[in-house]
MARTOR-781183 format. One line per 3 residues: number of its first residue (from 1); their letters; for each residue x, y, z of N, C-alpha, C, CB. Coordinates in Angstrom, 3 decimals. Last residue first. Glycine has a CB too. Layout:
// residues N
NUM	A	X/Y/Z/X/Y/Z/X/Y/Z/X/Y/Z; ...
//
This chain:
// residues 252
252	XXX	179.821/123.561/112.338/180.376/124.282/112.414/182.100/123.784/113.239/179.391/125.152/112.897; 178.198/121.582/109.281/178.580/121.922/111.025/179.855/122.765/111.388/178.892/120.444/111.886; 177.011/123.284/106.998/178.270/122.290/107.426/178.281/122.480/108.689/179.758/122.547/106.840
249	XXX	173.777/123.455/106.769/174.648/124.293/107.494/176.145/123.149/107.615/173.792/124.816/109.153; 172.140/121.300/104.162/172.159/121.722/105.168/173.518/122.288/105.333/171.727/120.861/105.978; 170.306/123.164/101.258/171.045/122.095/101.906/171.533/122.371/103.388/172.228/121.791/101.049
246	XXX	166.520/122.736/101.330/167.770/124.076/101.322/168.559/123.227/101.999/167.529/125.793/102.186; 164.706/121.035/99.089/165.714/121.416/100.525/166.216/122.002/100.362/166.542/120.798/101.196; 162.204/121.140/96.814/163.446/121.334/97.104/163.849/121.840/98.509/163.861/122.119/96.189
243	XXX	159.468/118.671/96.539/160.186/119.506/97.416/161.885/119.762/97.521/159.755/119.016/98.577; 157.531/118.428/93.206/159.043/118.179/93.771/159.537/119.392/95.206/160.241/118.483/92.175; 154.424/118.590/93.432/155.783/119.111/93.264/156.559/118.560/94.304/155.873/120.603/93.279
240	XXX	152.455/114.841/93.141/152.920/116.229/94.164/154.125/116.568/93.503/153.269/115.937/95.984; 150.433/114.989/90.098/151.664/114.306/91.143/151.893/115.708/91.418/153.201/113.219/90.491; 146.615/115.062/90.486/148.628/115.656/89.750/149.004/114.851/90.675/149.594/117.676/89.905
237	XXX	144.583/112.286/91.243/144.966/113.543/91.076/146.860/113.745/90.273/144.728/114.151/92.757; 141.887/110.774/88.847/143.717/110.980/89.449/144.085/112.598/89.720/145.092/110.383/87.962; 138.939/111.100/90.221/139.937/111.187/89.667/141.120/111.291/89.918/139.819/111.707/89.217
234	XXX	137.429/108.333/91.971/138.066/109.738/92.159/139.220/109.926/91.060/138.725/109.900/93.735; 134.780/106.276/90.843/136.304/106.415/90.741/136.792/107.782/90.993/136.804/106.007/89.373; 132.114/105.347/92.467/132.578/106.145/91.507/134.004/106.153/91.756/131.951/107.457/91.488
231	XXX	130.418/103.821/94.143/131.328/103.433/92.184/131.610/103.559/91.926/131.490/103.331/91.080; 129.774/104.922/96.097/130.791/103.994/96.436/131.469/103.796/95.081/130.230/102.636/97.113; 128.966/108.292/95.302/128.749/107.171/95.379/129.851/106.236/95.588/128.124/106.964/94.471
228	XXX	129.722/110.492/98.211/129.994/110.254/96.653/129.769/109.187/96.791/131.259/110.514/95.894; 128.519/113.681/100.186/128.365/111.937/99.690/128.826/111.357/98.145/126.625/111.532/99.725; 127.545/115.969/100.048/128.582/115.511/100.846/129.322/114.001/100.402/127.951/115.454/102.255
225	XXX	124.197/115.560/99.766/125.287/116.642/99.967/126.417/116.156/100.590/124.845/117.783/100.765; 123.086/112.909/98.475/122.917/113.610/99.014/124.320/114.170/99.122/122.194/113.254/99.891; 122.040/111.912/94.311/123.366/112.021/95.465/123.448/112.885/96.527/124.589/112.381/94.885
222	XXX	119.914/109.914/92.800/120.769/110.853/93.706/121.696/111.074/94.758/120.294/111.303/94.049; 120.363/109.095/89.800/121.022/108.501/90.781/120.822/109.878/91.490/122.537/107.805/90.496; 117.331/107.472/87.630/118.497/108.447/87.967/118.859/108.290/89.120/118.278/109.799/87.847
219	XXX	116.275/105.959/84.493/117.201/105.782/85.504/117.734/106.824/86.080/118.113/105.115/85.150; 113.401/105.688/82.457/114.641/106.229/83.002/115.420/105.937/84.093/114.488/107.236/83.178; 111.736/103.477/80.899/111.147/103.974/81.862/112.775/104.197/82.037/110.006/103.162/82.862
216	XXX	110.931/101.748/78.827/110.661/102.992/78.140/110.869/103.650/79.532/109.124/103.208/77.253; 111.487/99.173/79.506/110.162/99.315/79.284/109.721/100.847/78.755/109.494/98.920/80.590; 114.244/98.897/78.797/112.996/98.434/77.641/111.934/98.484/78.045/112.936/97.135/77.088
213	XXX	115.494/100.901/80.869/115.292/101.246/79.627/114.238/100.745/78.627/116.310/101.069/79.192; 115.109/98.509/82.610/113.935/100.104/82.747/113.981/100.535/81.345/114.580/101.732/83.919; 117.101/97.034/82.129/116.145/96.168/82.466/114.711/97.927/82.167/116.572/95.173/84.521
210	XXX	119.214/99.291/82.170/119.035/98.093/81.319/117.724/98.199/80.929/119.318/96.746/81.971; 119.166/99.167/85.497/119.029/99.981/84.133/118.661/99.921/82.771/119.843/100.292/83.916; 119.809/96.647/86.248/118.100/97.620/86.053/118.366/98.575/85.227/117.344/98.508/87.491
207	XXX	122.670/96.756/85.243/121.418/95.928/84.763/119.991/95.965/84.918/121.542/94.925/85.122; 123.263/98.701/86.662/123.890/98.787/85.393/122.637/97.979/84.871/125.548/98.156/85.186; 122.759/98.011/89.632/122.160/98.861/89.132/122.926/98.998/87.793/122.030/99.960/89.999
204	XXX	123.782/95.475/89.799/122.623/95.294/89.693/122.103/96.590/89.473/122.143/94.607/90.683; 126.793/96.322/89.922/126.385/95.065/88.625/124.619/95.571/88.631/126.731/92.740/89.299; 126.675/97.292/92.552/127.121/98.485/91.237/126.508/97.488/89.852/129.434/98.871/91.073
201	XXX	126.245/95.526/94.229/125.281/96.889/93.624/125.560/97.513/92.335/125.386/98.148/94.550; 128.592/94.226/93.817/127.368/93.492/93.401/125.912/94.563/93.485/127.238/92.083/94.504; 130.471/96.054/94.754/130.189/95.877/93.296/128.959/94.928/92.821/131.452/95.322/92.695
198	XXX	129.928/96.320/97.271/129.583/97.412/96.034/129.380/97.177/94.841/130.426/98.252/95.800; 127.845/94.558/99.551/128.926/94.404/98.278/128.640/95.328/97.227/128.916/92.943/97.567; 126.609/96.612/100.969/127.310/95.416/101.788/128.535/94.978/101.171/126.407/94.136/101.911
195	XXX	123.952/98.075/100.747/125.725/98.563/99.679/126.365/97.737/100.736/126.601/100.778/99.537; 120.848/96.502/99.368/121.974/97.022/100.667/123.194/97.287/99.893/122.388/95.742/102.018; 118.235/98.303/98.353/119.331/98.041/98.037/120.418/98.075/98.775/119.472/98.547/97.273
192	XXX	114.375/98.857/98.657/115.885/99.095/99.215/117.186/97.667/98.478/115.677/98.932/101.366; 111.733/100.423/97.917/112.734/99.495/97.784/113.978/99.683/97.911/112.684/99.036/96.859; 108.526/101.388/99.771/110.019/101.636/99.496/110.614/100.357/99.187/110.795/102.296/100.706
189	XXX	106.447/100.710/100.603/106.907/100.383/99.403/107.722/100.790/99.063/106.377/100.456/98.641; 105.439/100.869/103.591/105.915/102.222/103.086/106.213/101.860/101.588/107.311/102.860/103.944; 105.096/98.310/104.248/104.585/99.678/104.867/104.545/100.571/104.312/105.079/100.152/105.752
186	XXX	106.962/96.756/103.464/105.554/96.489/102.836/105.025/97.183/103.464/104.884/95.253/102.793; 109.646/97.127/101.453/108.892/97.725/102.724/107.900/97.748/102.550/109.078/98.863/103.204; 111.435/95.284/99.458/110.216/96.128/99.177/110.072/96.101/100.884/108.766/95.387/98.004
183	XXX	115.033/95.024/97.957/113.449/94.357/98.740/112.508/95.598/99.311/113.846/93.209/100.388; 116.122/94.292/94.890/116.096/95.473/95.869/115.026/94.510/97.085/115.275/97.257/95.016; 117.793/92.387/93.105/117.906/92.099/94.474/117.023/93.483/95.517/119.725/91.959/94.744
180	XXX	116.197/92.759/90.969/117.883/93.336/90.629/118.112/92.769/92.200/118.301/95.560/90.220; 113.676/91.743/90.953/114.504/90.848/90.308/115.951/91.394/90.459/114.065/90.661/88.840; 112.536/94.493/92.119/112.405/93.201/92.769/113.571/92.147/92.167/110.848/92.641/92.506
177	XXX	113.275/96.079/89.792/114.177/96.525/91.011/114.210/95.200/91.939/113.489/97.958/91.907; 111.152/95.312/88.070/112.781/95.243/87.789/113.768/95.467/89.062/113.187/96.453/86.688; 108.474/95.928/89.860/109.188/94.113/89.524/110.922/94.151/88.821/107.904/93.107/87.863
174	XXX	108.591/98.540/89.706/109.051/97.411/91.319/109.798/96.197/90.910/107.499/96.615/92.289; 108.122/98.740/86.789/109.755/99.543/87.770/109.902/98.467/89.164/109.336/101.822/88.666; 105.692/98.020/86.708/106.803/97.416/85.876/108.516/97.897/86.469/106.482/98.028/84.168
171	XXX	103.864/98.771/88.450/104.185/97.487/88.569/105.374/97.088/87.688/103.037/96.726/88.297; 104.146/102.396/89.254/104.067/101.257/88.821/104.668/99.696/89.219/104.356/101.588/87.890; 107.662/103.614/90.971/106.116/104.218/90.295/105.314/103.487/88.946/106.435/105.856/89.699
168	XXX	109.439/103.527/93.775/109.043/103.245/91.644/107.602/103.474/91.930/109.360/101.107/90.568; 111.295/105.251/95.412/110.090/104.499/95.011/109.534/104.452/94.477/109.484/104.342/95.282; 114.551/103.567/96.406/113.722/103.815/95.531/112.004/103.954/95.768/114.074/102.888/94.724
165	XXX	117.979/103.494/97.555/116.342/103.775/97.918/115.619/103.960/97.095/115.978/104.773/98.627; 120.981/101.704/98.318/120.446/102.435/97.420/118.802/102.773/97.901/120.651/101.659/96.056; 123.103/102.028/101.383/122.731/100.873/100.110/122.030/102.188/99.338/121.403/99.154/100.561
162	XXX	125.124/103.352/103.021/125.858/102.874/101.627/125.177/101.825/100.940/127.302/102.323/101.845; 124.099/104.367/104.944/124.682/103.296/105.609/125.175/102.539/104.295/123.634/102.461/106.647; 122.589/106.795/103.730/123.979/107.001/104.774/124.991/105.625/104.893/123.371/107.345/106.539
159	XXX	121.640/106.271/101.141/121.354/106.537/101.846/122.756/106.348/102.849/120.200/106.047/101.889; 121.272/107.202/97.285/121.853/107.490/97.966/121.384/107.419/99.473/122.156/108.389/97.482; 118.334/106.674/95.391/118.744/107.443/96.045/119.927/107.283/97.521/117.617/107.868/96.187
156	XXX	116.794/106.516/92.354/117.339/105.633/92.962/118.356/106.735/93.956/117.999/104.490/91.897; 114.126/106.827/90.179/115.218/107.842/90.825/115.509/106.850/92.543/114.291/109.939/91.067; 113.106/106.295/87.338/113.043/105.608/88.813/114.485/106.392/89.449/113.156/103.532/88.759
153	XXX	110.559/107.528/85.096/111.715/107.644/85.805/111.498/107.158/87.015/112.207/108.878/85.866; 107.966/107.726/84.354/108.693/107.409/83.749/110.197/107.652/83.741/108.205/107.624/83.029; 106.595/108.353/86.362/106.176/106.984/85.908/107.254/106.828/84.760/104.481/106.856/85.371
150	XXX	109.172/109.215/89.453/107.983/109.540/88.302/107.879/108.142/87.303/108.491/111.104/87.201; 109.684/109.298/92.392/109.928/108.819/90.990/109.235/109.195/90.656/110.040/107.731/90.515; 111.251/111.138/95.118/110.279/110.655/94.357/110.320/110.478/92.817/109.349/111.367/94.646
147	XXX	113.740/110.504/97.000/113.646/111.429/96.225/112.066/110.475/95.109/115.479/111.818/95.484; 113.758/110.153/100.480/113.920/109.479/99.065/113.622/110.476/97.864/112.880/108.199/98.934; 113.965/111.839/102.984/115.209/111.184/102.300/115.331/110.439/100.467/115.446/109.933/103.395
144	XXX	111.550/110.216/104.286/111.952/111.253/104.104/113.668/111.182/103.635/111.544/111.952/105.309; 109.614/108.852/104.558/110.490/107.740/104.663/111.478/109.203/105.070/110.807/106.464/103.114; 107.120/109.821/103.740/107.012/108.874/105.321/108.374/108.881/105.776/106.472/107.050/105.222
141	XXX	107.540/111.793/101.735/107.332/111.975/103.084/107.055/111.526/104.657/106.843/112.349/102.915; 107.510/109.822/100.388/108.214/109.989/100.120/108.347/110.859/101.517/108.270/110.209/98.868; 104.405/108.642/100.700/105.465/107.777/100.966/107.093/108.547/100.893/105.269/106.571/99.859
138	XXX	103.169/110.923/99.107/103.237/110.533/100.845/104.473/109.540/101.465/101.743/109.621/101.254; 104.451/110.929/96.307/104.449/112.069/97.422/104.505/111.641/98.947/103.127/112.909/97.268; 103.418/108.304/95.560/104.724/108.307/95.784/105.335/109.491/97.090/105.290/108.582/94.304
135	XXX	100.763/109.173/95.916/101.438/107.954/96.963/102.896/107.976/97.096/101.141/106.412/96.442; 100.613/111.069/93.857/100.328/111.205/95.101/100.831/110.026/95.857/98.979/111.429/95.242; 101.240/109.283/91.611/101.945/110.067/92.101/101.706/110.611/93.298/102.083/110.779/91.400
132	XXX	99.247/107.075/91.557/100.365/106.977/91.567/101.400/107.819/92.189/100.481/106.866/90.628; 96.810/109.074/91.218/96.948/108.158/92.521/98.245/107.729/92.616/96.051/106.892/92.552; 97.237/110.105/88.438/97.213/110.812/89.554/97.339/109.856/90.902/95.953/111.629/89.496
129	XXX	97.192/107.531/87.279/98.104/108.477/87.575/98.590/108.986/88.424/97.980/109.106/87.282; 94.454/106.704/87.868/95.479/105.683/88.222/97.209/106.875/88.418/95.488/104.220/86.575; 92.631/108.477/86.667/92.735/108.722/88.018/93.925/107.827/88.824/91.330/108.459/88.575
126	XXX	93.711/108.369/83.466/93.455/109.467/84.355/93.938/109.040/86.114/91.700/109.808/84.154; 93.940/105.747/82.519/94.264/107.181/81.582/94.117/108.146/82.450/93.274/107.557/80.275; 92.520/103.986/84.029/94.008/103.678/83.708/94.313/105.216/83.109/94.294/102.210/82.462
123	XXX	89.789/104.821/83.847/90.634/104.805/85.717/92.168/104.791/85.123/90.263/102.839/87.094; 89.397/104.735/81.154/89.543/106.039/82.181/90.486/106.024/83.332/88.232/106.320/82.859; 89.500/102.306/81.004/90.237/102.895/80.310/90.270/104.465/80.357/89.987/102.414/79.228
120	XXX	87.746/101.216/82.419/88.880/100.671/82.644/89.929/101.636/81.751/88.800/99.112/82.283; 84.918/101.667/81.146/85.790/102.651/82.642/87.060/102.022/83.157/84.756/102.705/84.261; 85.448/100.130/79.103/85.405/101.648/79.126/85.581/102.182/80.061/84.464/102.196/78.803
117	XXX	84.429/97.835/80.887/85.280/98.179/79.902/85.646/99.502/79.626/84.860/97.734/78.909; 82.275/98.462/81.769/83.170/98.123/82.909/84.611/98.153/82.429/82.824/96.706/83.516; 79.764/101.096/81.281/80.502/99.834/80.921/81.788/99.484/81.362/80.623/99.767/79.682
114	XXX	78.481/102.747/82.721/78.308/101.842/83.072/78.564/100.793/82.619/77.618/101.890/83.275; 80.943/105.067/84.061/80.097/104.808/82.970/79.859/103.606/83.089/80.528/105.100/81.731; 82.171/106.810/86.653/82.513/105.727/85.625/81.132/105.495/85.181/83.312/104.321/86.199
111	XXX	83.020/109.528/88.256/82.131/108.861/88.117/82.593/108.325/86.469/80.779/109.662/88.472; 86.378/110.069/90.365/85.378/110.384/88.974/84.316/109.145/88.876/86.406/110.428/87.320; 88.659/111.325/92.943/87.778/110.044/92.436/87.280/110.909/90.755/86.037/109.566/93.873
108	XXX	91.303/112.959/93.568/90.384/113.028/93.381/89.531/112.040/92.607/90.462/113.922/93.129; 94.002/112.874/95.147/93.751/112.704/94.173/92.147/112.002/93.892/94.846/112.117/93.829; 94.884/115.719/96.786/94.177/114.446/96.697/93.883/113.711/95.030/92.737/114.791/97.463
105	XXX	97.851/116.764/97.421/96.943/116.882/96.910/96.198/115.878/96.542/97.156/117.464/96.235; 100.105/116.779/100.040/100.136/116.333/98.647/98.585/116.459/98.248/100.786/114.746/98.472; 100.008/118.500/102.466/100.584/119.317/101.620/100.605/118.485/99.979/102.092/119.692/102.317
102	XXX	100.520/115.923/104.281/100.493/117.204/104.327/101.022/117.872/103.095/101.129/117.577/105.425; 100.782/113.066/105.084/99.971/113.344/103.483/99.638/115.155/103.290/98.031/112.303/103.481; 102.207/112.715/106.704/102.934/112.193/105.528/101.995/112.893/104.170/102.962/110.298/105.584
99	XXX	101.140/113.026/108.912/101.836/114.542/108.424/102.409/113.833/106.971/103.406/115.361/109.726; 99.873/110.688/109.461/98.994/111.534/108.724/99.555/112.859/108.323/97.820/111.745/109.476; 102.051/107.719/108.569/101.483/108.725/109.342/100.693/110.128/108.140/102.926/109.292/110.433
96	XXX	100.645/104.397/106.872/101.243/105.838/106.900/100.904/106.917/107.588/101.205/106.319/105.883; 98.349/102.716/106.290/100.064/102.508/107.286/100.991/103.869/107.181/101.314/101.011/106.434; 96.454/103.338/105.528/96.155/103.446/106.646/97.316/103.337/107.471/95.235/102.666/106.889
93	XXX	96.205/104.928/102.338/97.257/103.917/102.707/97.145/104.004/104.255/98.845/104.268/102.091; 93.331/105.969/100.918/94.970/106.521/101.253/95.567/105.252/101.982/95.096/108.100/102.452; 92.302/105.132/97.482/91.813/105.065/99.051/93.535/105.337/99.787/90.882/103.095/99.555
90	XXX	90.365/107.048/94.950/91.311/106.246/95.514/91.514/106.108/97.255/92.507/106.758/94.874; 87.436/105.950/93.688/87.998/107.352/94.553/89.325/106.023/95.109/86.476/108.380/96.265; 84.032/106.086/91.783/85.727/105.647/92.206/86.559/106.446/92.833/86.598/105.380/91.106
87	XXX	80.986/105.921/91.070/81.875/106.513/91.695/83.175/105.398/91.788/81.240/107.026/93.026; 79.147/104.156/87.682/79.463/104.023/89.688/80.529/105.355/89.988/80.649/102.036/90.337; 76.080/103.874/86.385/77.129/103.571/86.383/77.739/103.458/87.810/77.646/104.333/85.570
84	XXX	73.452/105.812/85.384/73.880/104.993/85.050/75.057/104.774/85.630/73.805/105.020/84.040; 71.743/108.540/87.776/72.351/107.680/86.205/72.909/106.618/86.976/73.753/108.549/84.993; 70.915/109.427/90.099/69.912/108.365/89.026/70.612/108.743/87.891/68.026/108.659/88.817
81	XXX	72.876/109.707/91.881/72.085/110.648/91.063/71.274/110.238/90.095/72.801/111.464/90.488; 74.261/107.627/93.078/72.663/108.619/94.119/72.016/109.633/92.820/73.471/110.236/95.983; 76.297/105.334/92.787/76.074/106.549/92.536/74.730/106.799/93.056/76.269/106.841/91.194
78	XXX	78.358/102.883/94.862/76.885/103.447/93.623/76.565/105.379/93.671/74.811/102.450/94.446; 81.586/102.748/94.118/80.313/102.740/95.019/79.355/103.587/94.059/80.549/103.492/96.683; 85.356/101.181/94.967/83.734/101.748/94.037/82.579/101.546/94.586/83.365/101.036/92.639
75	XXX	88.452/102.278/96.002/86.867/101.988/95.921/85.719/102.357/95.176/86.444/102.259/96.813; 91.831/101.110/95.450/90.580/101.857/95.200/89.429/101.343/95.883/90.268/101.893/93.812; 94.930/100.891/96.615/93.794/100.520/97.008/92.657/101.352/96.376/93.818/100.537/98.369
72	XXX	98.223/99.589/96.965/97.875/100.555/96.629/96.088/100.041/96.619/98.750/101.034/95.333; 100.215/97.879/97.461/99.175/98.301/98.813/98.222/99.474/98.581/100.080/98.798/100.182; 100.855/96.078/95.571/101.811/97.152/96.233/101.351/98.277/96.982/102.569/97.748/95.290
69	XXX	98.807/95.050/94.521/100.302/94.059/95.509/100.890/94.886/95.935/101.555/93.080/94.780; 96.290/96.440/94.760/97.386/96.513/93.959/97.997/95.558/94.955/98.082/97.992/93.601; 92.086/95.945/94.949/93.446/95.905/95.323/94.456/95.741/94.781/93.623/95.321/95.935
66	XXX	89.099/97.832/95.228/89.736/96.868/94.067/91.542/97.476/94.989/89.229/97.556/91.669; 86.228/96.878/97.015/87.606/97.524/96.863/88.704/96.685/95.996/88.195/97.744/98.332; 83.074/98.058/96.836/83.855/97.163/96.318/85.282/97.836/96.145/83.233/96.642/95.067
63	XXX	80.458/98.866/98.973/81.618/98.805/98.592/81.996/98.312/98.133/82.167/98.811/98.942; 77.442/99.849/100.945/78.032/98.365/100.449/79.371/99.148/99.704/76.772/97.230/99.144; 76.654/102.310/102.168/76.046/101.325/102.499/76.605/99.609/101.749/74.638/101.850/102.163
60	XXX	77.907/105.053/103.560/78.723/103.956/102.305/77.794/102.870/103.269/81.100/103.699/102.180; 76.107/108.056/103.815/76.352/106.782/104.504/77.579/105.478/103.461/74.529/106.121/104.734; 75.314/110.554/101.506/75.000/108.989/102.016/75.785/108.259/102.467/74.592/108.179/101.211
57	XXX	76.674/113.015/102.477/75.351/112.731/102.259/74.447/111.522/102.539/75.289/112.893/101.200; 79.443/112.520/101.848/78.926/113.200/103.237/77.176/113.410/103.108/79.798/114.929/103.464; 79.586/110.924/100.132/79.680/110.437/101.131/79.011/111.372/102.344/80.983/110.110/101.182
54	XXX	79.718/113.105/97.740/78.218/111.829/97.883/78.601/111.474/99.047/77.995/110.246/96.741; 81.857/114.369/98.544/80.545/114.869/98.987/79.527/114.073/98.909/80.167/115.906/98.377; 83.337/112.933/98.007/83.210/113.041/99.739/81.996/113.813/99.384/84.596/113.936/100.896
51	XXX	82.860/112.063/95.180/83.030/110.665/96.372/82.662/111.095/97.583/84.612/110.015/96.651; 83.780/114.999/94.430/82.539/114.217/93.920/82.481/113.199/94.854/82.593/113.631/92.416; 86.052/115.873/96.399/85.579/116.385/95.506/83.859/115.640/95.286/86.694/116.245/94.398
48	XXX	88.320/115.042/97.724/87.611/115.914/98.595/86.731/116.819/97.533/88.683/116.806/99.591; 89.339/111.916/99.049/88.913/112.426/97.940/88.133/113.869/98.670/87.943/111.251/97.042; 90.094/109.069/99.480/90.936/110.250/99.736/90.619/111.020/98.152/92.791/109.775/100.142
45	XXX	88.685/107.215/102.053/88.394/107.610/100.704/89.569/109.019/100.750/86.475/107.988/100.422; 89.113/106.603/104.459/89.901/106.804/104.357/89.836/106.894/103.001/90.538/106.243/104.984; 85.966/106.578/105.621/87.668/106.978/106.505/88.648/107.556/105.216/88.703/105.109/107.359
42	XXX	85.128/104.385/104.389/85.230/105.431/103.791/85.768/107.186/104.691/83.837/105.318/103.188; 86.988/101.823/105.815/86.883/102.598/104.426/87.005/103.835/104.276/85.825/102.477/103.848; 85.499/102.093/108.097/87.070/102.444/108.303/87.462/102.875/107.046/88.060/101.211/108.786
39	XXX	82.594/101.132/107.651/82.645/102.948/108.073/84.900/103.485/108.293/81.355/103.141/110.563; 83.335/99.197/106.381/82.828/99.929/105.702/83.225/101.417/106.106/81.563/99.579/105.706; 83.949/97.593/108.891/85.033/97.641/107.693/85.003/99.008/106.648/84.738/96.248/106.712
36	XXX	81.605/97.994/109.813/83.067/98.298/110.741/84.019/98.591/109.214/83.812/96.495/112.014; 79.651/96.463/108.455/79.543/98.265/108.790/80.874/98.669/109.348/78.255/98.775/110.101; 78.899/94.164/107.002/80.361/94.437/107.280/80.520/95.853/107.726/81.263/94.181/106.015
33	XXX	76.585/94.507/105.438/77.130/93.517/107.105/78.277/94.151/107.772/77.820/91.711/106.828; 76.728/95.042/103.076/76.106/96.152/104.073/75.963/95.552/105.341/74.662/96.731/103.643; 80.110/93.702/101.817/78.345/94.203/102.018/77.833/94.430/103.211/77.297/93.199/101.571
30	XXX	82.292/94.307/99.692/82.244/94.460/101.018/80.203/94.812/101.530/83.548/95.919/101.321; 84.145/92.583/97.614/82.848/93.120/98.122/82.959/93.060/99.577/81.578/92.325/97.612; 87.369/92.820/96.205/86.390/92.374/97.240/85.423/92.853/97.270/86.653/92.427/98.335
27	XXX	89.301/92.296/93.177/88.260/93.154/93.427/87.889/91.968/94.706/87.058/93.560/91.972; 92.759/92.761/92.028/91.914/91.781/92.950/90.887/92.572/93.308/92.619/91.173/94.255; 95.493/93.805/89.315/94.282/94.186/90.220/93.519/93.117/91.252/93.214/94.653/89.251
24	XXX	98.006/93.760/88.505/97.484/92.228/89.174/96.301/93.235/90.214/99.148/90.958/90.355; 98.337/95.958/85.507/98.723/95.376/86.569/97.955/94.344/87.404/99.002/96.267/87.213; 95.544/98.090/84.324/96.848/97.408/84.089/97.620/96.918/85.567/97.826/98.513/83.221
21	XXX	91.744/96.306/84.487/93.339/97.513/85.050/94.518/97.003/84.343/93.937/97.432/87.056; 90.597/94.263/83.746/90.679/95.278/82.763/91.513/96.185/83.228/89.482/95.864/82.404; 90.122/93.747/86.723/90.534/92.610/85.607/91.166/93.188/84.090/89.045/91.699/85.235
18	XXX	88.624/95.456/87.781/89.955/94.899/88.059/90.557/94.246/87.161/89.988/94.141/89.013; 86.172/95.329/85.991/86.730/96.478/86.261/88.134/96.284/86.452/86.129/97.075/87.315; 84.842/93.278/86.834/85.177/93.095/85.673/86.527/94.229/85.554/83.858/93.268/84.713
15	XXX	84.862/93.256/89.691/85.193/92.078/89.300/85.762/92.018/87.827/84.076/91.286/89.495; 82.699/95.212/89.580/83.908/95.643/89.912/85.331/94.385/89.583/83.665/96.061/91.523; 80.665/94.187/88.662/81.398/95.286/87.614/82.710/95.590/88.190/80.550/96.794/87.419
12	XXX	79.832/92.557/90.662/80.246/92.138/89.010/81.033/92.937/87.664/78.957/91.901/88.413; 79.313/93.946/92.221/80.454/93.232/92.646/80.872/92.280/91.440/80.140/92.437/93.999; 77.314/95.532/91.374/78.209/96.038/92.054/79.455/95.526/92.079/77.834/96.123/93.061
9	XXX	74.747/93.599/91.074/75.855/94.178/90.011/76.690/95.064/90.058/75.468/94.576/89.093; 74.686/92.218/93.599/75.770/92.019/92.504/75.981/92.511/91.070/75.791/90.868/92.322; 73.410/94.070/94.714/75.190/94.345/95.233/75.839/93.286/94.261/75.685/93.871/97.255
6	XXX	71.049/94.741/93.250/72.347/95.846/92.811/73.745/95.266/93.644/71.941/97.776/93.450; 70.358/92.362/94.001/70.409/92.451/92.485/71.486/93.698/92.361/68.761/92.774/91.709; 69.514/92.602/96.499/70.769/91.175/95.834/70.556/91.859/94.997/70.635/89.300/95.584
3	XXX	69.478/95.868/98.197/68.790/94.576/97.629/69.836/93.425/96.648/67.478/95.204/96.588; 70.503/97.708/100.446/71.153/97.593/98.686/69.965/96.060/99.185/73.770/97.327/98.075; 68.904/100.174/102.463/69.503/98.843/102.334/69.479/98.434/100.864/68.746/97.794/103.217
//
């Protein structure tokens, strides 16, 4: 059992920790009451390196889960090896089926240093990445059809019923796509674009574009097999040859 003094300096570092992420981090404590919440947690630690093996040893007796707006989710927890500092491990997304995460690679936690500062500048330089892209992976495999972004490309994708699909990667790609009219699937974070009015798609993807370029972040369009975008103009074709008649038989 954690004593008051370590769960708040648990829930003080993590407090600081969030705050120092890039993007609208939110840190909760979760204390050694809360065993339901706890034991669904570390369920779902998605880590099969340093985190699962301290887990498969000790129990997750308290927690602090630091939260994204875009359902994305870490946890921090004390370390067992008598140093200094804490474990972090990203946490998988409980709204997503489990063939979704077949075949993407975990993205693996790391032990943080016991300044809250400084491990803000790890989690952001390393394990935030990697977590990024793995989500995109699963999610891309929830929805199936989308073509996965990268952090520095938003690959916008062609779907049957003529709107657009995206799934950005970061807080700065959602929020441009959020403002172009896309709307977000709060299951899956897919952003969608209805093709209802083409040209009011066609305006709002010219202007995310735009809008991506100044953050340094690319634009690409895919196009499934068969399918031409609604924007695009078919080229002119030739004019048809002239059909010559063979004149007709004078009646006889």
């Amino acid at each position: 059992m954690h004593d008051h003094e370590n769960s708040e300096r648990l829930a003080s570092y993590a407090d600081i920790l969030a705050g120092e992420l890039p993007g609208a981090w939110t840190s909760t404590y979760l204390p050694s009451a809360d065993k339901d919440d706890l034991a669904e947690l570390a369920e779902r630690v998605w880590d099969l390196n340093l985190v699962a093996a301290t887990l498969a040893e000790i129990p997750l007796q308290h927690a602090a889960v630091l939260s994204r707006p875009d359902g994305a989710q870490l946890i921090v927890l004390d370390r067992h090896d008598e140093r200094d500092g804490f474990l972090i491990a990203a946490v998988a997304p409980h709204s997503l089926p489990d063939e979704a995460y077949r075949a993407v690679a975990e993205p693996n936690g790391t032990a943080l240093v016991d300044d809250p500062f400084q491990a803000a500048e790890t989690v952001a330089g390393d394990l935030l990445a990697r977590y990024d892209t793995a989500l995109a992976q699963v999610r891309h495999n929830a929805i199936g059809g989308i073509q996965p972004s990268q952090p520095e490309r938003v690959v916008l994708t062609w779907q049957p019923d003529g709107s657009l699909a995206a799934a950005p990667i970061g807080e700065a790609a959602a929020a441009v796509l959020v403002a172009n009219g896309f709307v977000q699937d709060p299951q899956t974070s897919i952003h969608r674009l209805s093709g209802d009015d083409t040209t009011a798609q066609a305006r709002a993807v010219r202007e995310l574009g735009a809008q991506l370029d100044a953050h340094g972040i690319g634009t690409g369009l895919q196009h499934p097999a068969g399918r031409t975008a609604p924007t695009v103009t078919p080229a002119a074709l030739p004019p048809a040859p002239a059909v010559t008649r063979a004149p007709a038989h004078p009646a006889r």
